[in-house]
PDB file with SEQRES, HELIX, SHEET and CRYST1 records, atoms N, CA, C and O in Angstrom:
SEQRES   1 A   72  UNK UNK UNK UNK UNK UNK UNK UNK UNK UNK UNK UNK UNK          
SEQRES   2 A   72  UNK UNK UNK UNK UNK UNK UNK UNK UNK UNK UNK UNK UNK          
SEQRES   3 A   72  UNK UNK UNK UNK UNK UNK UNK UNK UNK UNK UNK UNK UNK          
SEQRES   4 A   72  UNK UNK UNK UNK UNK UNK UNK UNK UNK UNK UNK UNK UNK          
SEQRES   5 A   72  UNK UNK UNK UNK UNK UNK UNK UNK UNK UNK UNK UNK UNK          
SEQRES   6 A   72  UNK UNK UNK UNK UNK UNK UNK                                  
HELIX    1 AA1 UNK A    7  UNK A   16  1                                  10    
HELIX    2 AA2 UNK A   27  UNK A   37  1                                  11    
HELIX    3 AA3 UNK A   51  UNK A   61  1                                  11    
HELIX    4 AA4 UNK A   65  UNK A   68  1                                   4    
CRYST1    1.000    1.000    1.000  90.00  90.00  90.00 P 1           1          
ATOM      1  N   UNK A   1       0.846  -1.162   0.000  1.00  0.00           N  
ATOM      2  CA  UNK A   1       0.000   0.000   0.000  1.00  0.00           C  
ATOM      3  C   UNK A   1       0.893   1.225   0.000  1.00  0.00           C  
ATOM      4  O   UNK A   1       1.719   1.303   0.909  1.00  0.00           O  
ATOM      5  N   UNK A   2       0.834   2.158  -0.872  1.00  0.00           N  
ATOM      6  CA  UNK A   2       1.055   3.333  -1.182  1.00  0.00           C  
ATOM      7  C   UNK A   2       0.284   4.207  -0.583  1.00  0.00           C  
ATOM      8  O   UNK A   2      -0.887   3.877  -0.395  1.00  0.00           O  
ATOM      9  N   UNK A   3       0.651   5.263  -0.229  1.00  0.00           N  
ATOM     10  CA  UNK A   3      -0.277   6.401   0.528  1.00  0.00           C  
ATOM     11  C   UNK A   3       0.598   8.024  -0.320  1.00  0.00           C  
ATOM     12  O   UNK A   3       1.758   8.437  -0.287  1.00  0.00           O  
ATOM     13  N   UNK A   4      -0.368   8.412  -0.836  1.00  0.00           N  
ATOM     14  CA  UNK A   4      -0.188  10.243  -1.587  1.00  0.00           C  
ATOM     15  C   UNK A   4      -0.998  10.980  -1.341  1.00  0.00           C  
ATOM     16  O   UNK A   4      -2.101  10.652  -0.904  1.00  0.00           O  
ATOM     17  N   UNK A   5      -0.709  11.895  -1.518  1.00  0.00           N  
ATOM     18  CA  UNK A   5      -1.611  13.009  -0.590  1.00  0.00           C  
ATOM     19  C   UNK A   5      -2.448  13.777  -1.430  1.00  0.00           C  
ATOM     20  O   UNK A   5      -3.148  14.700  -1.016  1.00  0.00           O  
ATOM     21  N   UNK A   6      -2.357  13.249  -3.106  1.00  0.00           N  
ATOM     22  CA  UNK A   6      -3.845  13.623  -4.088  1.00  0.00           C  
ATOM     23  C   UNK A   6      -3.826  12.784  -5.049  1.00  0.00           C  
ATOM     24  O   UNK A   6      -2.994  11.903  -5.265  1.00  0.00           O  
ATOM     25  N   UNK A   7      -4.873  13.094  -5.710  1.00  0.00           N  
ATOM     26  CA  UNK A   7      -4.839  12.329  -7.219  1.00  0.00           C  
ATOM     27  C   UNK A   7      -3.826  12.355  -8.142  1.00  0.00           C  
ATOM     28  O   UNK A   7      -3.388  11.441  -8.841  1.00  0.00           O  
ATOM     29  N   UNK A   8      -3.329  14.124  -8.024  1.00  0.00           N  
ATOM     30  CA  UNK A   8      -2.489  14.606  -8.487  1.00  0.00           C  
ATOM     31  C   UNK A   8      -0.979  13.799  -8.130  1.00  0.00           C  
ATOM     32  O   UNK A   8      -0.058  13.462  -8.873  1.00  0.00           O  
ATOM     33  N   UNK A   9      -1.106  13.713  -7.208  1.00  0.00           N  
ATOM     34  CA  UNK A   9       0.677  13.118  -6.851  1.00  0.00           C  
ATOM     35  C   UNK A   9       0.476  11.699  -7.231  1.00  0.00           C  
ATOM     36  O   UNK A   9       1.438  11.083  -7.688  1.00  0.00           O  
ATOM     37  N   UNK A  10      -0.519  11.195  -7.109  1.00  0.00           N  
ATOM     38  CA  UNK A  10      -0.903   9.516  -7.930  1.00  0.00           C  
ATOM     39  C   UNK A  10      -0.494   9.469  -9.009  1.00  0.00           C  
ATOM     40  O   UNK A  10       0.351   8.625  -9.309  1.00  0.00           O  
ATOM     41  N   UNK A  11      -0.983  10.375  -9.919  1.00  0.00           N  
ATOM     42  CA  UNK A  11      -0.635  10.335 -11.425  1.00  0.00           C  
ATOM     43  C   UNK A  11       0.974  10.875 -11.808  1.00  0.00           C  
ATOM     44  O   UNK A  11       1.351  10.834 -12.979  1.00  0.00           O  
ATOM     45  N   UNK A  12       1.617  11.237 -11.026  1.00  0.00           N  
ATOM     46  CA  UNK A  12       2.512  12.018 -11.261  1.00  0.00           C  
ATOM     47  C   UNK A  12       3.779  10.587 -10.610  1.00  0.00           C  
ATOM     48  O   UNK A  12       4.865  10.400 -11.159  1.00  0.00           O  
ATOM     49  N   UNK A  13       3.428  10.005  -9.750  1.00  0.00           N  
ATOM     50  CA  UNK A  13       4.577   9.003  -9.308  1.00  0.00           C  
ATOM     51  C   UNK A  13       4.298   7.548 -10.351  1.00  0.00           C  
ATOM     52  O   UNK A  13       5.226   6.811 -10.685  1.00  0.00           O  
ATOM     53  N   UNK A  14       2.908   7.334 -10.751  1.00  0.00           N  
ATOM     54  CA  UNK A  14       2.752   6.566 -11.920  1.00  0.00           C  
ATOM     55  C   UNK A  14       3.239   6.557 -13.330  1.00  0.00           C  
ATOM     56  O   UNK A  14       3.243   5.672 -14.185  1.00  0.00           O  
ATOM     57  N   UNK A  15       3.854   8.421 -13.325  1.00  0.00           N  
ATOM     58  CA  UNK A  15       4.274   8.471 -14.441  1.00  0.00           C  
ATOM     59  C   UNK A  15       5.427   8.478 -14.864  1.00  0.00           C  
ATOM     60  O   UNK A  15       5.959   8.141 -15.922  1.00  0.00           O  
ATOM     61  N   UNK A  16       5.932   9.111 -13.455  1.00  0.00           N  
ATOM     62  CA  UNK A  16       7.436   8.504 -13.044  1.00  0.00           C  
ATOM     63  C   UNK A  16       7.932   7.278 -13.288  1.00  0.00           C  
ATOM     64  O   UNK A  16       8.971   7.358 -13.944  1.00  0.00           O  
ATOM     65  N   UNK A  17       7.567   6.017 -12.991  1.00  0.00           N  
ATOM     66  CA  UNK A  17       8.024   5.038 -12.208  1.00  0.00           C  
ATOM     67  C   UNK A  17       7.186   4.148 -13.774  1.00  0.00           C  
ATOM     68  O   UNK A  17       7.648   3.023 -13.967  1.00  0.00           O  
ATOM     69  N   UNK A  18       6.211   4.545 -14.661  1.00  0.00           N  
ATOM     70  CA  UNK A  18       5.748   4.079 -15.897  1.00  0.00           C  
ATOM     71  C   UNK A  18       4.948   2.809 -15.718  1.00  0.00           C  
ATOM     72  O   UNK A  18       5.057   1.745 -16.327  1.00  0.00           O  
ATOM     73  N   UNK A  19       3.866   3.261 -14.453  1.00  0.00           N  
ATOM     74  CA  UNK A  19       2.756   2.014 -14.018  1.00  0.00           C  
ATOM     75  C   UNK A  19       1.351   2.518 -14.400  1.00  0.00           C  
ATOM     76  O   UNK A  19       0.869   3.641 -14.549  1.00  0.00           O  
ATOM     77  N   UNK A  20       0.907   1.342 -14.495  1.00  0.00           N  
ATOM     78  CA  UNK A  20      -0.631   1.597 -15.121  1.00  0.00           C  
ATOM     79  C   UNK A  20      -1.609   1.932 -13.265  1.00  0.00           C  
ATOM     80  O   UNK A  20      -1.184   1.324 -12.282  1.00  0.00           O  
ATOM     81  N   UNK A  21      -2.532   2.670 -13.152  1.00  0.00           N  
ATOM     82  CA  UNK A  21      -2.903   3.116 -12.567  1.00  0.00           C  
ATOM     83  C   UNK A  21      -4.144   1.667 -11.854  1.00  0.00           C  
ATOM     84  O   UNK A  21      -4.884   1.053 -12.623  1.00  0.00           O  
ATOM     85  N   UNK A  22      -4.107   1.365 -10.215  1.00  0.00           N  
ATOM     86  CA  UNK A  22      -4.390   0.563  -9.801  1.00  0.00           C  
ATOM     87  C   UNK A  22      -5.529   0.835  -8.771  1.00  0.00           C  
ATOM     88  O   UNK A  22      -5.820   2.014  -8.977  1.00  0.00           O  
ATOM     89  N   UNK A  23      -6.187   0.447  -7.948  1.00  0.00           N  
ATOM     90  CA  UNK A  23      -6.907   0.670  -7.029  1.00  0.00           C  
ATOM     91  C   UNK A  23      -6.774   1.705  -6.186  1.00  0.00           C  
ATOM     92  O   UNK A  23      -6.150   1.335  -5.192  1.00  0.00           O  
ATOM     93  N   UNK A  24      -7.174   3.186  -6.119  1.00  0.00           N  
ATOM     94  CA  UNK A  24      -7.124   3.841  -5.419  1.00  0.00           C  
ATOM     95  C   UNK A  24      -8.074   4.119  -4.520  1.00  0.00           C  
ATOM     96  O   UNK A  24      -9.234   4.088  -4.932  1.00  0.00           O  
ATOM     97  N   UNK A  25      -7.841   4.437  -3.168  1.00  0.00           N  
ATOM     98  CA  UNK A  25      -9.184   4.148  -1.962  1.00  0.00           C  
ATOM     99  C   UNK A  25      -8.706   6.234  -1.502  1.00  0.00           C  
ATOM    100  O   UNK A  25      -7.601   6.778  -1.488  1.00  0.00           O  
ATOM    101  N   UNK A  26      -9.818   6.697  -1.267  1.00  0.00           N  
ATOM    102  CA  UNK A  26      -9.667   7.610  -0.221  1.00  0.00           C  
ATOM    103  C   UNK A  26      -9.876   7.066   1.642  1.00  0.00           C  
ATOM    104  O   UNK A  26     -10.641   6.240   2.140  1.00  0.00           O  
ATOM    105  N   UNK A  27      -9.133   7.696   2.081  1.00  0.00           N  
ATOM    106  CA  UNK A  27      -8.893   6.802   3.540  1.00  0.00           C  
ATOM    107  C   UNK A  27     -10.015   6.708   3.982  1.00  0.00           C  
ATOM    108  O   UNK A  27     -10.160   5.769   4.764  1.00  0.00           O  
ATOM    109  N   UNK A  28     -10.947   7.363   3.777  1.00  0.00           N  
ATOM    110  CA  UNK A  28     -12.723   7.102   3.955  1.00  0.00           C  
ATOM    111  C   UNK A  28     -13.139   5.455   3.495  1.00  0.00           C  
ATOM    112  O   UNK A  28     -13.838   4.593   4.029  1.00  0.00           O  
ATOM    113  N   UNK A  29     -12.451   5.499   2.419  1.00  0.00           N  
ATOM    114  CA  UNK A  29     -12.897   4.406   1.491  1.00  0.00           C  
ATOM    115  C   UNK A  29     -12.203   2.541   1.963  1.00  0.00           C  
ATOM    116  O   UNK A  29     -12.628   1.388   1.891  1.00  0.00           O  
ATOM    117  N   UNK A  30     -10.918   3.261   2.445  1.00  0.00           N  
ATOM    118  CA  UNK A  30      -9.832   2.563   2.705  1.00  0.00           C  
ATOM    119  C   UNK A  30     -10.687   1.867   4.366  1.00  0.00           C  
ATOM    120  O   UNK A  30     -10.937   0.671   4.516  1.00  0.00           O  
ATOM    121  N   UNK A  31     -10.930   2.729   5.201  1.00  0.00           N  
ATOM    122  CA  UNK A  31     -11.562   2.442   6.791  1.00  0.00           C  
ATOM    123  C   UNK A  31     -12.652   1.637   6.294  1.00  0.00           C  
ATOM    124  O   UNK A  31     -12.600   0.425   6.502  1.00  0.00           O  
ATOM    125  N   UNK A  32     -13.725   2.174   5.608  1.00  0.00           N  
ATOM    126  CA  UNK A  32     -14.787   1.075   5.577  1.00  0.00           C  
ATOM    127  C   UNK A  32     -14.312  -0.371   4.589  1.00  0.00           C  
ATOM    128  O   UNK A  32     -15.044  -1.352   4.718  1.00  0.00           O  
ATOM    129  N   UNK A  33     -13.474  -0.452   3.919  1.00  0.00           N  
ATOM    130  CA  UNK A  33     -13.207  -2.006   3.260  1.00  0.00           C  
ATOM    131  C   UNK A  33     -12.259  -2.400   4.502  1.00  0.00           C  
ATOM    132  O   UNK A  33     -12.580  -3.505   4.938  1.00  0.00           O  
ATOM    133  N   UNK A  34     -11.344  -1.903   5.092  1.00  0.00           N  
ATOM    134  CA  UNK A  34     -10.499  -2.527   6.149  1.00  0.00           C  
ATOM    135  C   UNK A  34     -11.625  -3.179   7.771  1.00  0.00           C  
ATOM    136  O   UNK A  34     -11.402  -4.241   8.353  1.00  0.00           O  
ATOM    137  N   UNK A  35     -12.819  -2.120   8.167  1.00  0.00           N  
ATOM    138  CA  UNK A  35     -13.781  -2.633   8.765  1.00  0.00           C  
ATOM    139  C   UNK A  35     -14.384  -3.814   8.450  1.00  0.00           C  
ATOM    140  O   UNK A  35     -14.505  -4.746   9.245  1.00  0.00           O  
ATOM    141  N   UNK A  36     -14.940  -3.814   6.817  1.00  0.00           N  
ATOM    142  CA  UNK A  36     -15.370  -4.728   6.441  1.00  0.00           C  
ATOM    143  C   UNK A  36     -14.911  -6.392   6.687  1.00  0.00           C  
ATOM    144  O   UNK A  36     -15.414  -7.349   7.277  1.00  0.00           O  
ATOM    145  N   UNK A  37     -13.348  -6.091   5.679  1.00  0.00           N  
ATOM    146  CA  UNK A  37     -12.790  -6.816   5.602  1.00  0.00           C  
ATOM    147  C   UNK A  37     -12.451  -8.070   6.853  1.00  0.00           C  
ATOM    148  O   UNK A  37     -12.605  -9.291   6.816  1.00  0.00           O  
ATOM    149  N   UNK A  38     -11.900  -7.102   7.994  1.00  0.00           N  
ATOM    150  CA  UNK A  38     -11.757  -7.526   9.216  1.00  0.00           C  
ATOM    151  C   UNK A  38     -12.498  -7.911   9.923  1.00  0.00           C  
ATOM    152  O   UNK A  38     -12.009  -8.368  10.956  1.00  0.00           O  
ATOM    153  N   UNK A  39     -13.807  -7.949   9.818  1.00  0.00           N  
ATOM    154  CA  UNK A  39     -14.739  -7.738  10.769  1.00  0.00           C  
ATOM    155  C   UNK A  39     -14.800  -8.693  12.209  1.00  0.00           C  
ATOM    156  O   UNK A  39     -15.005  -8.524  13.412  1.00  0.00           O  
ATOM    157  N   UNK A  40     -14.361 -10.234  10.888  1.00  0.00           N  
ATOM    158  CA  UNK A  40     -14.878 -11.047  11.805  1.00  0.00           C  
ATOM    159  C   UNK A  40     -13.041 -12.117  12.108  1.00  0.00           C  
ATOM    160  O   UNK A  40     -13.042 -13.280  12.511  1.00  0.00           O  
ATOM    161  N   UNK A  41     -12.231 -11.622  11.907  1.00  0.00           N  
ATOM    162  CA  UNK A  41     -11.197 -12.207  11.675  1.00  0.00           C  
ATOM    163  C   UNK A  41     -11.025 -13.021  12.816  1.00  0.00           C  
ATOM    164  O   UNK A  41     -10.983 -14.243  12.668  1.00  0.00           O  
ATOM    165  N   UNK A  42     -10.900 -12.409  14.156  1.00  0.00           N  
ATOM    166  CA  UNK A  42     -10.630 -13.100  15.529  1.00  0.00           C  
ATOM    167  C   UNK A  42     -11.518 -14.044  15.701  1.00  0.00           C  
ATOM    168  O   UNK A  42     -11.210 -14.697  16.699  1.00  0.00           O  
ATOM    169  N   UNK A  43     -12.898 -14.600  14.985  1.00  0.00           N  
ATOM    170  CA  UNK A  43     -13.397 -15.183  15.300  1.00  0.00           C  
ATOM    171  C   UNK A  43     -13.506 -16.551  15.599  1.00  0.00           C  
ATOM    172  O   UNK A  43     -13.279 -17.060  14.501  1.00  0.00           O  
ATOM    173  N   UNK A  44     -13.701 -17.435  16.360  1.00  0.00           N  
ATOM    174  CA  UNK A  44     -13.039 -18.988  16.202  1.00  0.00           C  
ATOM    175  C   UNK A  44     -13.472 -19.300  15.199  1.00  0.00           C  
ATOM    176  O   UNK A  44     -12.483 -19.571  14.519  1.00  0.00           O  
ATOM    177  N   UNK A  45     -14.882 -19.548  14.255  1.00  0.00           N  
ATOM    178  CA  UNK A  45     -14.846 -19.778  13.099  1.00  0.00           C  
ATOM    179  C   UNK A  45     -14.313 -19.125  11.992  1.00  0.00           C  
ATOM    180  O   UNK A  45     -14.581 -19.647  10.910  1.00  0.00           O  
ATOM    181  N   UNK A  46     -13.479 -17.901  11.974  1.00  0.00           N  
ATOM    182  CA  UNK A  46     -13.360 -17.202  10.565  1.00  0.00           C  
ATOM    183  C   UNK A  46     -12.856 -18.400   9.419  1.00  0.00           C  
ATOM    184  O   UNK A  46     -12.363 -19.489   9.714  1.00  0.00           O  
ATOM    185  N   UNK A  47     -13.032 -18.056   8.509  1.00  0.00           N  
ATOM    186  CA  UNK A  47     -12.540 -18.590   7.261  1.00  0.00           C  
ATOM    187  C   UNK A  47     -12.380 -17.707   6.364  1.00  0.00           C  
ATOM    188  O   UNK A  47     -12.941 -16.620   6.230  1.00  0.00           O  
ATOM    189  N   UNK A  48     -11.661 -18.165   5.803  1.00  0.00           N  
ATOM    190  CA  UNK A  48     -11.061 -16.834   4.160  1.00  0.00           C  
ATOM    191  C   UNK A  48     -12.420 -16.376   3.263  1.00  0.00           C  
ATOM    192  O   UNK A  48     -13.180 -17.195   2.745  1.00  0.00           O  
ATOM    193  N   UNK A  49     -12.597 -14.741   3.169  1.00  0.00           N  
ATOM    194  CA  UNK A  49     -13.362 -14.882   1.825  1.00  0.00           C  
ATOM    195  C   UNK A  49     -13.187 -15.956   0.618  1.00  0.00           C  
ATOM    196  O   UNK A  49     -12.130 -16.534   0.367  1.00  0.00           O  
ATOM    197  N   UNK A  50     -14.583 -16.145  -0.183  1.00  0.00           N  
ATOM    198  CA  UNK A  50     -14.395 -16.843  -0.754  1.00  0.00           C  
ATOM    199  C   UNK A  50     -14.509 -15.344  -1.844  1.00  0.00           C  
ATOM    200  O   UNK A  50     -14.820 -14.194  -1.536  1.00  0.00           O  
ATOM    201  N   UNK A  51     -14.087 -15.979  -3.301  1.00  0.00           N  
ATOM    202  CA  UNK A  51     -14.177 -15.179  -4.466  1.00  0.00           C  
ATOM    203  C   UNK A  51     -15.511 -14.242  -4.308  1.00  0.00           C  
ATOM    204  O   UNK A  51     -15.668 -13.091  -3.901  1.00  0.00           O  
ATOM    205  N   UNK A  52     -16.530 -15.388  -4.882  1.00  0.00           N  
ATOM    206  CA  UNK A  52     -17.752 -14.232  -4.806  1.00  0.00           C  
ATOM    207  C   UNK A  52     -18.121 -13.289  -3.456  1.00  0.00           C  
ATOM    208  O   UNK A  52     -18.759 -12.239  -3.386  1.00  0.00           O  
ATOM    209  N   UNK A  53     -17.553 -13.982  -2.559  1.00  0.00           N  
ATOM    210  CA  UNK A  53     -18.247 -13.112  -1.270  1.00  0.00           C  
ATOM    211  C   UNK A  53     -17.375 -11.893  -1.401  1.00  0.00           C  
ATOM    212  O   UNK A  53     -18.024 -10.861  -1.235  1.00  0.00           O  
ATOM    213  N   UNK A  54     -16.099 -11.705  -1.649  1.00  0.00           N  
ATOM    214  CA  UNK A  54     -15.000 -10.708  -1.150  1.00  0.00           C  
ATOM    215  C   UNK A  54     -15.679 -10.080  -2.819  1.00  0.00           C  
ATOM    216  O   UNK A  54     -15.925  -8.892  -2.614  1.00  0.00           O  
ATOM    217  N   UNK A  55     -15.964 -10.350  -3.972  1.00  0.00           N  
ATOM    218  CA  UNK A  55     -16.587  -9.608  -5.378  1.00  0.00           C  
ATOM    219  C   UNK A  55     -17.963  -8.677  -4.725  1.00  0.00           C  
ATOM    220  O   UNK A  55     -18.328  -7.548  -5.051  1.00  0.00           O  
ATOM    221  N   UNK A  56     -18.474  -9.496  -3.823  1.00  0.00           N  
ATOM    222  CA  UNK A  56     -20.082  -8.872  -3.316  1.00  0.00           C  
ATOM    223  C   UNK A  56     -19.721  -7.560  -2.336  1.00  0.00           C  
ATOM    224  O   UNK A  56     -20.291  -6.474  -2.449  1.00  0.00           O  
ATOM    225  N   UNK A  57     -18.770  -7.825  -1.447  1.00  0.00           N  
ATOM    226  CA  UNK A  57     -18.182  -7.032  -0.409  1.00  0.00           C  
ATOM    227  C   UNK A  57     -17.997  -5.623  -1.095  1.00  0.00           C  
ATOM    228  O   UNK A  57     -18.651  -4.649  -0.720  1.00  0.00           O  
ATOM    229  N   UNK A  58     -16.804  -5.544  -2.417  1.00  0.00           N  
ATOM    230  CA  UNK A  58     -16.406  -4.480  -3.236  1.00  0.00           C  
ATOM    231  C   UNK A  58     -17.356  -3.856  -3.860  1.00  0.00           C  
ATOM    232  O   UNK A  58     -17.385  -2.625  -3.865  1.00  0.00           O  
ATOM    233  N   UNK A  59     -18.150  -4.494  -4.396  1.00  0.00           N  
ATOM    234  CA  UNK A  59     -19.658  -3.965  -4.782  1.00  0.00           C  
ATOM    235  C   UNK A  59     -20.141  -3.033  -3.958  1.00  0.00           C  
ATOM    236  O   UNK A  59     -20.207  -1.814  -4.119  1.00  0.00           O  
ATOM    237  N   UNK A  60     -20.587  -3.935  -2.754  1.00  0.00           N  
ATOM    238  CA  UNK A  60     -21.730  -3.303  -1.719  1.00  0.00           C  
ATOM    239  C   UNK A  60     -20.920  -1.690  -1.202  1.00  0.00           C  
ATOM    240  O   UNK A  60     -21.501  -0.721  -0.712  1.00  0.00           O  
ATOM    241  N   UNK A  61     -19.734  -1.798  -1.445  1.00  0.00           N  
ATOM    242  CA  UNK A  61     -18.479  -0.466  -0.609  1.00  0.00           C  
ATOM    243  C   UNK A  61     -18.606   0.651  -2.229  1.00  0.00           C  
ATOM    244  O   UNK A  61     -18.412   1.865  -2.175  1.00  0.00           O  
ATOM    245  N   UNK A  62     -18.855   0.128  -3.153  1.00  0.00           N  
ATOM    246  CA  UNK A  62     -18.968   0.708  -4.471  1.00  0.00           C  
ATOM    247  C   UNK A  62     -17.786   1.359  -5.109  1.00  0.00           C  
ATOM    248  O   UNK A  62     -17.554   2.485  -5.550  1.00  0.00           O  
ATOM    249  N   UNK A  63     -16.719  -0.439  -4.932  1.00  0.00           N  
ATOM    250  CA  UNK A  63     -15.372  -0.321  -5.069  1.00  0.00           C  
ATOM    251  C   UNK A  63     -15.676  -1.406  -6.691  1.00  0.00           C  
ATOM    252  O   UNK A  63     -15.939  -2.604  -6.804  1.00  0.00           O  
ATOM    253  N   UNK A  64     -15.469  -0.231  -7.803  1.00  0.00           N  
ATOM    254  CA  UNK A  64     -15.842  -0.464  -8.919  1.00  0.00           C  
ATOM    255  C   UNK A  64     -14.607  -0.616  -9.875  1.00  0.00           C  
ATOM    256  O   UNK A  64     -13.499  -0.303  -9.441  1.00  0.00           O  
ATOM    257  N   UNK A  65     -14.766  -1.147 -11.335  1.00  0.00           N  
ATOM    258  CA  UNK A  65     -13.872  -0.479 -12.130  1.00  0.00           C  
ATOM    259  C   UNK A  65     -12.961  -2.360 -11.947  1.00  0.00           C  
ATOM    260  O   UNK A  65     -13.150  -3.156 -11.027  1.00  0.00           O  
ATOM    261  N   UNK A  66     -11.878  -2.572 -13.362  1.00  0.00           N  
ATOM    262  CA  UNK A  66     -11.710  -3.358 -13.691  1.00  0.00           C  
ATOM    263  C   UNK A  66     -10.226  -4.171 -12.632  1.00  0.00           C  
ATOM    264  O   UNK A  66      -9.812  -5.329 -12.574  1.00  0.00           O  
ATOM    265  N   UNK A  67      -9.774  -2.813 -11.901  1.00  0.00           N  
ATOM    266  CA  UNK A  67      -8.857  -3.547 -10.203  1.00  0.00           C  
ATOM    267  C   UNK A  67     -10.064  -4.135  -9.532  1.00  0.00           C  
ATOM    268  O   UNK A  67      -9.784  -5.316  -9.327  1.00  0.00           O  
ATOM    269  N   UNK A  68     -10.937  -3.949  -9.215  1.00  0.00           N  
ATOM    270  CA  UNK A  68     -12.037  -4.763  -8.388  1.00  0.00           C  
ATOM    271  C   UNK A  68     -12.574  -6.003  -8.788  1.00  0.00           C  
ATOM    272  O   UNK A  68     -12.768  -6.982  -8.068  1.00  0.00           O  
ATOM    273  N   UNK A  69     -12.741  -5.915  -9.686  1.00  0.00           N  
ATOM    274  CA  UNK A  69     -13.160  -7.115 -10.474  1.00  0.00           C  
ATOM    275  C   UNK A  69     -12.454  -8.346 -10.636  1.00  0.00           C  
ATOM    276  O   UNK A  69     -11.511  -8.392 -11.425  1.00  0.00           O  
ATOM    277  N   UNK A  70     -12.922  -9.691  -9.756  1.00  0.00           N  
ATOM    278  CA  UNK A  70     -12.481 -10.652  -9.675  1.00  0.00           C  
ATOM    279  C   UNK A  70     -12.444 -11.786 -10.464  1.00  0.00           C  
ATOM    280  O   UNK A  70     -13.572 -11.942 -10.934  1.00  0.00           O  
ATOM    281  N   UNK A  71     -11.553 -12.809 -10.901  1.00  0.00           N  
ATOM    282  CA  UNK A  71     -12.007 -13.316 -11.756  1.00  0.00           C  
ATOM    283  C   UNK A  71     -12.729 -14.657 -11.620  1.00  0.00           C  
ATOM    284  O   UNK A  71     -12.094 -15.556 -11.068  1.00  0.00           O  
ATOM    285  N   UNK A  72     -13.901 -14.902 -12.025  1.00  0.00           N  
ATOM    286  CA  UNK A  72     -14.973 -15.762 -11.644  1.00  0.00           C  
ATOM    287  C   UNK A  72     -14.977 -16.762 -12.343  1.00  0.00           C  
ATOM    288  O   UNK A  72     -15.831 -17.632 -12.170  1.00  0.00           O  
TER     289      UNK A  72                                                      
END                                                                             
């Protein structure tokens, strides 16, 4: 995880460094998938997302666009 302090400096170290542009979260965005994500981790039953559930998760957060998209 990378952390920049705009869009602007995103595009500008991508263009540097000559990477195609990847999942970007605003830390708003970033807290509720890390809540999500975590929710239930400590739990004695946790188990790993499965594909579709962690595809449904990104959805429901309206974490869109072809980095989100899992392959099914």
């Amino acid at each position: 995880m990378l952390l920049f302090r705009s869009e602007e400096h995103v595009d500008r170290w991508l263009q540097r460094e000559h990477l195609e542009r990847g999942g970007v979260l605003s830390p708003e965005q970033l807290w509720r998938l890390a809540r999500a994500w975590y929710a239930t981790r400590m739990e004695p039953d946790w188990r790993r997302w499965t594909p579709d559930e962690a595809q449904e998760l990104f959805d429901g957060l309206g974490l869109t666009g072809r980095f989100w998209q899992l392959r099914r």
